[in-house]
PAMI-629149 format. One record per atom (N, C-alpha, C): z, y, x. Coordinates in steps of 0.001 Angstrom, whole numbers, plus 500000, padded with zeros to 6 digits. Atoms other than C-alpha are relative to their C-alpha. Last residue first. Example, Ala and Ser with C-alpha at 12.3 -4.5 7.8 and 13.67 -1.06 7.14 Angstrom:
// residues 2
499940498810499180;507140498940513670;500730501090499230;500000498810500890;507800495500512300;500000501200500900;
//
This chain:
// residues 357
499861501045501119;527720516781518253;500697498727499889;498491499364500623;528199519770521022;500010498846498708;499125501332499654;525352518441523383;501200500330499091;499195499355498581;523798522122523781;500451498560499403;500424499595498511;520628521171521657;500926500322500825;500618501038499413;522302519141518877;499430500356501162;498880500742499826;524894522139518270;499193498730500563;499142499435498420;521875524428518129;500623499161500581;501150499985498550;520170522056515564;500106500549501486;499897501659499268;523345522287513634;499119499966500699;498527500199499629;523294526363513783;500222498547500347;500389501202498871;519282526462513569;501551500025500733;498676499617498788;519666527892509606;499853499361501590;500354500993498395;516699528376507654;501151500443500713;499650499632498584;517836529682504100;499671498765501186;499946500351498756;516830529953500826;500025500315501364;499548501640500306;518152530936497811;499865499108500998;500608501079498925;518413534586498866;501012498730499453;499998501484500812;519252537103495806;498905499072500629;499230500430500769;520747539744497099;499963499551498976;498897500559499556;518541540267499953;501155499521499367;499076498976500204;515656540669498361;500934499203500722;499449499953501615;512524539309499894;501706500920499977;501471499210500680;511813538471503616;500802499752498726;500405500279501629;515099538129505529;498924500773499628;500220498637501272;515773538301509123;499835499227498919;500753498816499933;515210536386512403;499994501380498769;499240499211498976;517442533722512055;499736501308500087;500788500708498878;515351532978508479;501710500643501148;498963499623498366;516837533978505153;499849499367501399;499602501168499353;514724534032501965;500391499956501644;500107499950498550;515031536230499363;500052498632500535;498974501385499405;513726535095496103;499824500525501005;498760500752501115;511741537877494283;501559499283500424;499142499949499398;509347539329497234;501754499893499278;499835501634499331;506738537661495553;501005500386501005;500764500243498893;507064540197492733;500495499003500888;501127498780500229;508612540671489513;498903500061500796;500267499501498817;509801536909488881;499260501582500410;499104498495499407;511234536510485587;499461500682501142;500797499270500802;508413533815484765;500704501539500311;499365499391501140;509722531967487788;499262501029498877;498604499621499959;508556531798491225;500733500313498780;499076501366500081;505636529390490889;501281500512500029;498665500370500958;503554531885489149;500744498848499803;500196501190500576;499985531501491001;501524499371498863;500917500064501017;500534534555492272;499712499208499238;499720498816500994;504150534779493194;498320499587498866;498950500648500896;503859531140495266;499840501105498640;501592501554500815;500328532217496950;501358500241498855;501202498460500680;502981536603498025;498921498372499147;499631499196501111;506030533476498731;499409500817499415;499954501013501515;503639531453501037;500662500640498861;501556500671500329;502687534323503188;500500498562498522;500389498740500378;506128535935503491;498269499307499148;499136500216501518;507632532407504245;499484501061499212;500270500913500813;505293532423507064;500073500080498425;501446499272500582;506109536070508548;499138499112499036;499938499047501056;509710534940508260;498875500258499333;499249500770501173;508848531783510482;500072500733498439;501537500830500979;506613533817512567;500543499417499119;500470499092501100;510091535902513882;498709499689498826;501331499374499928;510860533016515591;499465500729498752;499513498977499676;514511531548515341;498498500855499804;498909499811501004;513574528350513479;500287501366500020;501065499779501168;510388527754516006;501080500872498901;501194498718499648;512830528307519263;499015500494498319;499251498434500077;515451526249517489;499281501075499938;499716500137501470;513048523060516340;500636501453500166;501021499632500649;511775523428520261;500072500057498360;500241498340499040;515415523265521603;498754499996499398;499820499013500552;516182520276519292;499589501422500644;498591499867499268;513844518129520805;500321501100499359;498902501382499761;511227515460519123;501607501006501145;499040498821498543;509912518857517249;501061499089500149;499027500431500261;506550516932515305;501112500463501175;499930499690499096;503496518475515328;501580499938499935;499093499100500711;501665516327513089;501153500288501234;500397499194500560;498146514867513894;501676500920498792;500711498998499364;499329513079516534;499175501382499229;499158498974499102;501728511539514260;499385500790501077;499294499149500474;499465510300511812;500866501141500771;501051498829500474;497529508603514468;500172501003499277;500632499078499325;500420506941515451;499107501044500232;498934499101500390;501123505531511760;499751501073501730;500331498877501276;497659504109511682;501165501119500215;500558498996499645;498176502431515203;499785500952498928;498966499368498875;501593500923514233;498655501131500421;500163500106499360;499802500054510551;500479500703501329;501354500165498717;500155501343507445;500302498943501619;501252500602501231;502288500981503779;498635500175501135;501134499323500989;504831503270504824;498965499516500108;499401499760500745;507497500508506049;499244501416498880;500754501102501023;505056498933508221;500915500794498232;501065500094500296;504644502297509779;499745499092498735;500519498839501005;508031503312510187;498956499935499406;498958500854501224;509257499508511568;499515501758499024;500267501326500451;506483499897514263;501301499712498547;500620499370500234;507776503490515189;499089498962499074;499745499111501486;510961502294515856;498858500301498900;499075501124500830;509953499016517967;500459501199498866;501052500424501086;507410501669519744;500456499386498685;500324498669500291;510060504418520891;498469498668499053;499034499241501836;512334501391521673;499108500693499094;500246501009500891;509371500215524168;500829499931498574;500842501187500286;508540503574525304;500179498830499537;499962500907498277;510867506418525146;498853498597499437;500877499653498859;510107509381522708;499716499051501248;501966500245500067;510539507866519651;499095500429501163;500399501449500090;514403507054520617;498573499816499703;499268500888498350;515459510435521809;498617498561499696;501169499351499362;513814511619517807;499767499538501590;501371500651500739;516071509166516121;498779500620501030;500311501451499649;519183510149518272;498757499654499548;500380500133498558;517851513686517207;500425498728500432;501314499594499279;517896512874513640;499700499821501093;500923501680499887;521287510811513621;498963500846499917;500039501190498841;522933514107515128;499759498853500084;500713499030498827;521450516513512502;500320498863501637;501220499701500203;522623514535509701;498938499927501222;500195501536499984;526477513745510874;497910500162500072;499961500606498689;526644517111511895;499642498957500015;501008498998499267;525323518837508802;500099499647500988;501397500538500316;527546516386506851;498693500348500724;500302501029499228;530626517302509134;498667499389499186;500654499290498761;530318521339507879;499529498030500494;500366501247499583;531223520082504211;499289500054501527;498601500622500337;532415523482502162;500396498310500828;498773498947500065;529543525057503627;500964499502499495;499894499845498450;526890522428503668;500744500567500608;499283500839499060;527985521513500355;499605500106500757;498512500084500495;527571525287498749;500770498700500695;499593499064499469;523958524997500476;501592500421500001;499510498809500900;522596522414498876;500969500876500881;498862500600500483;520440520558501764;500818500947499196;499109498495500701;517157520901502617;501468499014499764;499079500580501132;515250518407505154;501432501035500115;498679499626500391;512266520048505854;500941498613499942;498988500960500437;508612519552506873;501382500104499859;498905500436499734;506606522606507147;500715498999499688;499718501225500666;503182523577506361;501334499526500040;499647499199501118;502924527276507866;500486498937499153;498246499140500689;503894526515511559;499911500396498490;498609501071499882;499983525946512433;501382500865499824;498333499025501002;497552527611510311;500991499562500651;500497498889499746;494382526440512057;500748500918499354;499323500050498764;496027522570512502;499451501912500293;499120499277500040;496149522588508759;500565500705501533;498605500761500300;492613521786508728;501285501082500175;498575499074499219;489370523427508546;501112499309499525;500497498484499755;485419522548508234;501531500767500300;498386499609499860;485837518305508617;500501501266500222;499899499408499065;481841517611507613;501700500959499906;499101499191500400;480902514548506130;499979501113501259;500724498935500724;477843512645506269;501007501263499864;500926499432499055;479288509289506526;499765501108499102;500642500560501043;482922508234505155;498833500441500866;500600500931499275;485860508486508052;498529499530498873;500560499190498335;486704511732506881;499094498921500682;500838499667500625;487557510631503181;499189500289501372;500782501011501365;490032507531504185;498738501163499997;500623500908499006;491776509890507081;498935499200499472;501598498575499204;492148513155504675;499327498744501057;501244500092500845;493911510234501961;498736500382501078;501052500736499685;496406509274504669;499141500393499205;499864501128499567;496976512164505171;501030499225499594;499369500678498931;496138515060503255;499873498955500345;499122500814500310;493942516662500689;500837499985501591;498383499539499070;491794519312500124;500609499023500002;498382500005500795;487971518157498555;500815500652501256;498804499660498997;484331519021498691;501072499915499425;500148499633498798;481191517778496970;500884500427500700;498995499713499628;482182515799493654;499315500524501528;499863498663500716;479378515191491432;500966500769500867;500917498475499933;477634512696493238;500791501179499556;501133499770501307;480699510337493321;498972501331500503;501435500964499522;482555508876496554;498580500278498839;501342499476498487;484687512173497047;498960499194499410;500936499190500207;486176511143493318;498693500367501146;501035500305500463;487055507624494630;499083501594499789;500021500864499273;489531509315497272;498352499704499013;500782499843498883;490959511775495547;498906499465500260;501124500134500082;492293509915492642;498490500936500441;500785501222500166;495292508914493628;498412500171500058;500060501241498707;495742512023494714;499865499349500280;498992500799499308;495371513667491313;499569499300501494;500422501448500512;492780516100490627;501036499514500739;498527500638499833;492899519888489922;499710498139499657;499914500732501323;489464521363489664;500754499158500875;499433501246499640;489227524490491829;500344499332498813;499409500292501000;486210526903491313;500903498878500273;500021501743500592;485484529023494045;500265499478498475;501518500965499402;484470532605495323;500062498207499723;500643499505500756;487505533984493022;498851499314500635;500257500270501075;489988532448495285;498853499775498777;498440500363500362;489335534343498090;499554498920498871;500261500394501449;486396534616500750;501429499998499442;500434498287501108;486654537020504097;499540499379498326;501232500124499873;486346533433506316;499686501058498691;500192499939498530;490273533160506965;498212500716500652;499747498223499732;490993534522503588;499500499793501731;501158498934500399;488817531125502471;500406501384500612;500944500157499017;491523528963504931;498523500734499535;500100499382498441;494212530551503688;499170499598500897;499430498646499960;493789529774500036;499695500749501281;501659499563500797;492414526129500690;499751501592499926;501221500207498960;495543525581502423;498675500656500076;500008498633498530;497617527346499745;499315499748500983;500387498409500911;495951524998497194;500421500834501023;501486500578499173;496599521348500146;499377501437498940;500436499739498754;500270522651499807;498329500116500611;499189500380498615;500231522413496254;499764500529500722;498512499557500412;499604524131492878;500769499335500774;499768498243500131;496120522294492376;501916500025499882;498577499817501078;496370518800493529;500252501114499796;498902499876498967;492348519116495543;501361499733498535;498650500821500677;488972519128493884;500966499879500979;498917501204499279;486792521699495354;500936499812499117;499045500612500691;483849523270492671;500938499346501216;500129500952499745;481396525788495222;501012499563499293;501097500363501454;480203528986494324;500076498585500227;500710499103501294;480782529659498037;499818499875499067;499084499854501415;482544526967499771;499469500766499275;500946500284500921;479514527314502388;500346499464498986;500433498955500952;481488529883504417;499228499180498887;498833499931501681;483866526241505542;498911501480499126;498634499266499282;480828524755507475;501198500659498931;499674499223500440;478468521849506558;500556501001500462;499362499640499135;476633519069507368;500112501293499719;501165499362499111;476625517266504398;500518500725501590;501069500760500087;479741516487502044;498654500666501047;501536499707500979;482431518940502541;499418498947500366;501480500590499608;486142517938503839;498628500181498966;501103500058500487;488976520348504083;498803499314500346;501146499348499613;492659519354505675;498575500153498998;500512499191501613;496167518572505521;497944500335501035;499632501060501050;497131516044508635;499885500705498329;500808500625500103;496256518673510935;500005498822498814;500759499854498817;499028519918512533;498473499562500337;501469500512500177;501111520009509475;499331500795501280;501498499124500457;504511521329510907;499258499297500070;500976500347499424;507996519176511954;499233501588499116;500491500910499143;511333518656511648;498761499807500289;501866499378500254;513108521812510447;499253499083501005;500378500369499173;517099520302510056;498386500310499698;499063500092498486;519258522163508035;499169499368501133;500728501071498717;516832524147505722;501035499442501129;500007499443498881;519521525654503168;499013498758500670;500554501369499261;519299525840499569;499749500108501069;500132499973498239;520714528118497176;500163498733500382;499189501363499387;519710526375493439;499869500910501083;498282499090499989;518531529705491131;500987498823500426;499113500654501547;515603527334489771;501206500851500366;500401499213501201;513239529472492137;500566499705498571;500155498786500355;514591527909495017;500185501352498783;498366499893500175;515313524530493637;500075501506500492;499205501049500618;511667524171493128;500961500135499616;500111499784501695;509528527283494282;500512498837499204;500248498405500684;510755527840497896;499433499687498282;498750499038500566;511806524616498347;500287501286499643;499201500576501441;508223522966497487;501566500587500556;500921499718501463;506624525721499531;500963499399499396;499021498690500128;509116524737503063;499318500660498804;500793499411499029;507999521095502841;500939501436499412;501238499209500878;510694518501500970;498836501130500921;501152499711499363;513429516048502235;498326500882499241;501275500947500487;516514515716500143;498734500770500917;501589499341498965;520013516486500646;498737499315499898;499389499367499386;523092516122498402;498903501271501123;500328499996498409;521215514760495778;500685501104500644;499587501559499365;522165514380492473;499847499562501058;498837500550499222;522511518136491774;499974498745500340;499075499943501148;519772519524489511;501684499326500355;499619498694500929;517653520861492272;501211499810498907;499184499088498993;518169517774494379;500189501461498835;498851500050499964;516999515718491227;500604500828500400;499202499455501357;513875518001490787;501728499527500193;499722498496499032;513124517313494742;500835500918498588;498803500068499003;513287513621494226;500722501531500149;499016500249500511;511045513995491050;501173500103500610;499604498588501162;508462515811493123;501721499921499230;499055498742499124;508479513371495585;500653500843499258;500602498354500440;508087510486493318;500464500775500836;501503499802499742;508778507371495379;499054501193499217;499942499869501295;512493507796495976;498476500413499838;501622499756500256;513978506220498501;499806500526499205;500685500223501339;517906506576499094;498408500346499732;501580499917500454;520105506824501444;499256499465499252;500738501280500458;523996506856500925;498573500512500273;501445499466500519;525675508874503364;499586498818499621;501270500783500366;529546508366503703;498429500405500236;500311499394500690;532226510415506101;499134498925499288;499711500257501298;534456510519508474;499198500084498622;498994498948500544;532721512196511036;500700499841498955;499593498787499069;532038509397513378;500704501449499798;498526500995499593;531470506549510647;500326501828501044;499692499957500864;527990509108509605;502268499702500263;499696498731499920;527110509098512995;500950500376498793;499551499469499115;527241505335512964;500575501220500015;498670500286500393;525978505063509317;500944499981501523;499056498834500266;523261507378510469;501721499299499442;499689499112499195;522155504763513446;500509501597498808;498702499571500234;522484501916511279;500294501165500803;499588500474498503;518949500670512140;501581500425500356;500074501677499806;517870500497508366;500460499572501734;499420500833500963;519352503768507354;499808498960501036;499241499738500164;517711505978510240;501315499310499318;499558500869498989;514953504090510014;501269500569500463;500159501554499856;514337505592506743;500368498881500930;499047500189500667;514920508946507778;500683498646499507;498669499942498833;512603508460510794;501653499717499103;499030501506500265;510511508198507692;500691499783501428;498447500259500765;510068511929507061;500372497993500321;498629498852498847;507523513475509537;501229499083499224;499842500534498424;505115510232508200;501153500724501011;500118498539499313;505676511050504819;500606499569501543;501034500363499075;507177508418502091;498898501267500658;501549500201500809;509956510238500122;499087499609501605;501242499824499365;513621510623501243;498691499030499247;501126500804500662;516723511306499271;499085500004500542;500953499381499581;520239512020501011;498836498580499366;501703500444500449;523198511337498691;499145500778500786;501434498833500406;526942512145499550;498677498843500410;501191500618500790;530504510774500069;499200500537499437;500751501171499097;533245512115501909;499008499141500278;499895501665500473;534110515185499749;499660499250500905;499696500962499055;535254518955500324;499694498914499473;498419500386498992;534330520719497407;499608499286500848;499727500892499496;531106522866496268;501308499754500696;499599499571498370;531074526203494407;500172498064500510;498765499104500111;529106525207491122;500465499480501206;499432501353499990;525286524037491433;501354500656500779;499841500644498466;523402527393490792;501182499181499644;499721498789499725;523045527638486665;500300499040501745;499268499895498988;521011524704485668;500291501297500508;499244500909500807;520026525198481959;501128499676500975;498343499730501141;518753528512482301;500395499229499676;499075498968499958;516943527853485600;501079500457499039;499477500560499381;515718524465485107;501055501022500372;498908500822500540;513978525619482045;501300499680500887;498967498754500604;512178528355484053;501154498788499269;499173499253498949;511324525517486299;500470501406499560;498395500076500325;510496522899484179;500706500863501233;499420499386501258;507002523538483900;501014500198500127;499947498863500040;506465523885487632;499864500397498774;499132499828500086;506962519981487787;500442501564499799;498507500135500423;504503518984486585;501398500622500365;500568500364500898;501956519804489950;501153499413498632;499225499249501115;504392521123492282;499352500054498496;500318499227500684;502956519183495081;501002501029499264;499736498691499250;503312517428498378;499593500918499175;500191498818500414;502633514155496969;500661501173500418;498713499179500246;503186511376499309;499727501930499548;500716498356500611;500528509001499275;501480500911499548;499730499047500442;501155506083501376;500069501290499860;499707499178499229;499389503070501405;500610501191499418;500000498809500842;500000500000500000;500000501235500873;
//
């Protein structure tokens, strides 16, 4: 089986004014010992996974007193609604879906660990030999109201086109894949594995990936904010089975034996899942997760996705503008300041880069 790990907001951006007046932010958090992290199939994310199955967070976990149950959960979307509505402590998502999910539901939500950027693994493929100006007046199918829509977005402003020069027709992920193979269908957005399946077809032409935006895609894992603060050893426990995890992909025969139990476990192959990972720019040391975290580009990011998010009315119907939801980087805050839901913090990630865990 392979895996398709939606990276949308498709559905679920009905229930997000609802989510707001039904869920009021998730009340002041207590001290507890026991907590839920949810992960979704996603090549930056199954470290998480092996994480569980090699006991290396129940270790860390044992270390600060503490539980973590993990937990699969093959809808992303759904995983990311739970987190919003409290059943998750922490849950893996890109830096879009927490900006307009639990974000924009009036859930603060903090990035604790920032594990990677699309580096390629999102991308545009046309039929023929092609280039990206010849979107023009052109239908692309893609999961409207995702990552692979802001892609598409920033890769027409890249080439003086917007929006308006296309027509996008919203198609499931599943059903990617066959559409490419029909006459009617000439260019899609997708990711990997799908972008690997459509690329390798003949005739195609691969006109811009995510690797020409890098730092805007982001892999996450969020965590509610009230228990990261009332619960400092979860953020340790977390953050210091990551980097063990990361140590361990970098050395050679461990680094394969992990990487080999990630692969079979998303539905590919040791070389499939490698290939994935070269095409994602994954931060195996905390000092490069800090540097990025701290970097004024981060803000300038969040700025860019929050002005797609506003238009396309993922921030709420209340929303006045896309500077609605602050959001709190090292570097500053874009949006209002007194009312930031999210936040990039590189405080545990620090603590993993000076040895302090």
């Amino acid at each position: 089986m392979k895996a398709q790990i939606k990276k949308s907001l498709v559905a679920s951006v009905v229930g997000t004014t609802l989510l707001a007046s039904t869920f009021s932010p998730i009340a002041l958090a207590q001290e507890k010992e026991k907590f839920t992290l949810a992960w979704s199939i996603y090549v930056g994310w199954m470290p998480w996974d092996y994480a569980d199955h090699s006991g290396i967070l129940d270790k860390w976990a044992d270390k600060y007193g503490i539980e973590i149950d993990v937990v699969q959960v093959n809808d992303y979307i759904e995983s990311i609604n739970q987190f919003t509505t409290g059943q998750f402590d922490a849950t893996v998502m890109t830096n879009m879906d927490a900006l307009t999910i639990p974000a924009a539901s009036g859930v603060d939500s903090t990035a604790l660990v920032v594990g990677d950027f699309s580096n390629g693994n999102d991308g545009i493929v046309l039929k023929g030999d092609k280039k990206l100006e010849d979107l023009k007046g052109q239908s692309i199918n893609l999961v409207e109201l995702s990552v692979s829509h802001y892609l598409m977005a920033r890769a027409l402003e890249s080439v003086g086109m917007s929006e308006r020069d296309v027509r996008v027709v919203n198609t499931s992920d599943a059903d990617l894949v066959a559409a490419f193979s029909t006459s009617q269908v000439t260019s899609v957005v997708t990711w990997n594995p799908l972008l690997n399946e459509i690329t390798s077809q003949p005739d195609t032409s691969f006109v811009f990936n995510s690797s020409d935006i890098p730092g805007e895609i982001i892999d996450l894992l969020v965590v509610n904010t009230d228990t990261l603060e009332s619960n400092p050893a979860l953020g340790k426990a977390l953050t210091g089975a990551w980097y063990e995890i990361m140590s361990i992909m970098q050395s050679s025969e461990q680094g394969d034996e992990a990487k080999f139990y990630m692969a079979h476990s998303s539905g590919t192959d040791l070389d499939g899942y490698k290939s994935q990972l070269q095409a994602t720019n994954m931060f195996y040391s905390a000092d490069e997760a800090v540097s990025f975290t701290q970097s004024p580009k981060l803000a300038a990011t969040m700025q860019k996705v929050s002005e797609f998010s506003f238009e396309h009315g993922l921030l709420g119907e209340g929303a006045p503008d896309a500077g609605f939801i602050g959001v709190e980087t090292p570097a500053g805050v874009y949006g209002d300041p007194s009312n930031v839901k999210l936040r990039f913090t590189s405080e545990y990630m620090q603590m993993a880069a000076d040895n302090k865990l």
